[in-house]
TIKE-347148 format. One line per 10 residues: number of its first residue (from 1); their letters; for each residue x, y, z of N, C-alpha, C. Coordinates in steps of 0.2 Angstrom, whole numbers, always signed. Each point is the difference from the previous one (the first is absolute). Layout:
% residues N
NUM) A) X Y Z X Y Z X Y Z; ...
% end
This chain:
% residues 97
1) XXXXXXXXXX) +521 +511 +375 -2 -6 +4 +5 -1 +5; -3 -2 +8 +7 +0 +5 -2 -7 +1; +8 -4 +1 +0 -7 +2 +3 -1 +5; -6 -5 +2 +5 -3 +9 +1 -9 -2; +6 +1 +4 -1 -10 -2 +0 -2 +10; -5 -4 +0 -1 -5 +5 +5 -6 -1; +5 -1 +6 +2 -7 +1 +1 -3 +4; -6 -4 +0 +3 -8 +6 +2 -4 -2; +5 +0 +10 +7 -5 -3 -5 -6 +4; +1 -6 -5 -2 -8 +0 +4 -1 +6
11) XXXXXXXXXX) -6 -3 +5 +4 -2 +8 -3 -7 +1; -1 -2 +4 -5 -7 +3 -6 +2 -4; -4 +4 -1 -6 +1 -3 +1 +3 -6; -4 -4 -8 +0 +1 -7 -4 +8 +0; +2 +7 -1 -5 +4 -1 -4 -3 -6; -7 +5 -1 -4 -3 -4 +2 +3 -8; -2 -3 -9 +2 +3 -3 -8 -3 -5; -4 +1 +3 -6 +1 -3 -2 +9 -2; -2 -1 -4 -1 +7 -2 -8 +7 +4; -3 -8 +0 -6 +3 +3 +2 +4 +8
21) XXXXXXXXXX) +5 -3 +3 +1 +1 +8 +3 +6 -1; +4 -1 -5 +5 +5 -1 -3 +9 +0; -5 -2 -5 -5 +6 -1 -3 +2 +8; -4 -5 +1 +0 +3 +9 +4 +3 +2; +6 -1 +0 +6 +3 +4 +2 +8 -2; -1 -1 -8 +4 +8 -3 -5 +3 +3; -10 +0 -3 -4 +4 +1 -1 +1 +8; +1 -6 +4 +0 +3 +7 +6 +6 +2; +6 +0 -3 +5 +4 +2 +0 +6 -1; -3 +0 -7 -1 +7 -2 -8 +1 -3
31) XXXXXXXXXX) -3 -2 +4 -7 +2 -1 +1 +10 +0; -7 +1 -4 -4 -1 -4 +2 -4 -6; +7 +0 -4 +1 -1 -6 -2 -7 -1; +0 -2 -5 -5 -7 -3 +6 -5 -7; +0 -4 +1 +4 -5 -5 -2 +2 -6; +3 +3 -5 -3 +1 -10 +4 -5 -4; +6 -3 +4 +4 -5 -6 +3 -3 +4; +4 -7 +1 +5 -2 +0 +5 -3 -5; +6 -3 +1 +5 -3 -4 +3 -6 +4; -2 -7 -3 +4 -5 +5 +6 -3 -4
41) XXXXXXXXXX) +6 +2 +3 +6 -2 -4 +1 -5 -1; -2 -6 +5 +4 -7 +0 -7 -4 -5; -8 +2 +0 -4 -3 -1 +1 +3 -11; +1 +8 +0 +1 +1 -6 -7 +2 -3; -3 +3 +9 -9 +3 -4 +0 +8 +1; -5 +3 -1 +0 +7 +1 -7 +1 -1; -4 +5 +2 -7 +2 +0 +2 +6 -5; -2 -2 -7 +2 +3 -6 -5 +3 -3; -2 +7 +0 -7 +6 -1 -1 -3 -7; +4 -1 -5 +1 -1 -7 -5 -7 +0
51) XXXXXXXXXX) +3 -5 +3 -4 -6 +0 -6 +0 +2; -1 +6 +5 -7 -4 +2 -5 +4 -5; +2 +6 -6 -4 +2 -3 +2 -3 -8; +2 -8 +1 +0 -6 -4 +6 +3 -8; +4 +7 +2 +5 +1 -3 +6 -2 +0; +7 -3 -4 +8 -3 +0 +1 +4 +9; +3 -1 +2 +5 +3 +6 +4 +1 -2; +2 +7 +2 +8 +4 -1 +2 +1 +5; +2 -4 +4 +4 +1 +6 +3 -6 +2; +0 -5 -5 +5 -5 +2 +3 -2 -3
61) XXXXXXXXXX) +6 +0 +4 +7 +3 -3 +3 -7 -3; -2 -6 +1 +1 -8 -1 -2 +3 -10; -5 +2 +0 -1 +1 -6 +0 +7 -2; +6 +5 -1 -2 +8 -1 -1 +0 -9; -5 +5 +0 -1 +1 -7 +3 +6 -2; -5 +3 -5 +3 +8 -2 -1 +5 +7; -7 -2 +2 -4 +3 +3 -1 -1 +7; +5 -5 +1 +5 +2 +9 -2 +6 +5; -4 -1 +5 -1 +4 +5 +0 -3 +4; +5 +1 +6 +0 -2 +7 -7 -1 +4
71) XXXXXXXXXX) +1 -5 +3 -7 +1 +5 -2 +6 +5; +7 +2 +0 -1 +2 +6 -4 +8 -4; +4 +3 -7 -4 +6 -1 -7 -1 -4; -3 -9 +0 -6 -1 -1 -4 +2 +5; +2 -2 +4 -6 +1 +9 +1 +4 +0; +5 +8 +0 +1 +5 +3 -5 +5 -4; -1 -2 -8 -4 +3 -3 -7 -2 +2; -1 -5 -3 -7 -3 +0 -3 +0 +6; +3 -4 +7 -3 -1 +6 +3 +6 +5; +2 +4 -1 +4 +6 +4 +6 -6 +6
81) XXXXXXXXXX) +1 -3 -1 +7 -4 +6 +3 +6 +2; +2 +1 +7 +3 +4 +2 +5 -5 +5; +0 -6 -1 +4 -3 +6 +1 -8 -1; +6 +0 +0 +0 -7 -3 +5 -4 +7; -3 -5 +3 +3 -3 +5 +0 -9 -1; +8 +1 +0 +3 -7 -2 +2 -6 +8; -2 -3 -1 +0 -6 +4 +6 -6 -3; +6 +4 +4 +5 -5 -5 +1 -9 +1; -3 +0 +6 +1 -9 +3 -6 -2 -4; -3 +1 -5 -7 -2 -3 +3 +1 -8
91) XXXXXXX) +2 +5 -2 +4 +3 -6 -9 +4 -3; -4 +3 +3 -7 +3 -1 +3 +6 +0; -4 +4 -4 -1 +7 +3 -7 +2 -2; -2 +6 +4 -9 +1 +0 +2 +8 -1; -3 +3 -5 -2 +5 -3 -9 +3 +6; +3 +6 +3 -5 +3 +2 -2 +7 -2; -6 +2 -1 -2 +8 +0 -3 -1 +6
% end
């Protein structure tokens, strides 16, 4: 997985820390690749592959079990992620293949 972090520094104008915009931005910069996951730090959500197929989640660390798998080698396996780009003035990162 290669990681870039994006930072905007907070001047006269609030950048945005909605997620949806955000997404516009990763996909526009690095089109073709397409959003497979995110992780929001500050909000404590994730687009969790386990959950949406109504299984426990094993990637949050708030609660690790036996069966602890980082998110990040979930996506890597599951959704092929090949790029992960953090937006530190938001605490987001967006998971791209």
């Amino acid at each position: 997985m290669d990681y870039i972090t994006i930072d905007i520094e907070k001047g006269a104008f609030r950048p945005t820390e909605i997620l949806s915009e955000l997404r516009i931005v990763a996909e526009t910069l690095y089109a073709p690749m397409k959003m497979v996951g995110f992780w929001d730090k500050v909000e404590g959500m994730h687009l969790c592959p386990q959950i949406e197929r109504h299984k426990p989640c094993l990637c949050d660390p708030e609660n690790p079990g036996e069966k602890f798998i980082s998110y990040v080698k979930i996506l890597e396996r599951e959704r092929q992620a090949a790029l992960a780009i953090s937006f530190s003035h938001s605490g987001i990162t967006i998971y791209m293949s």
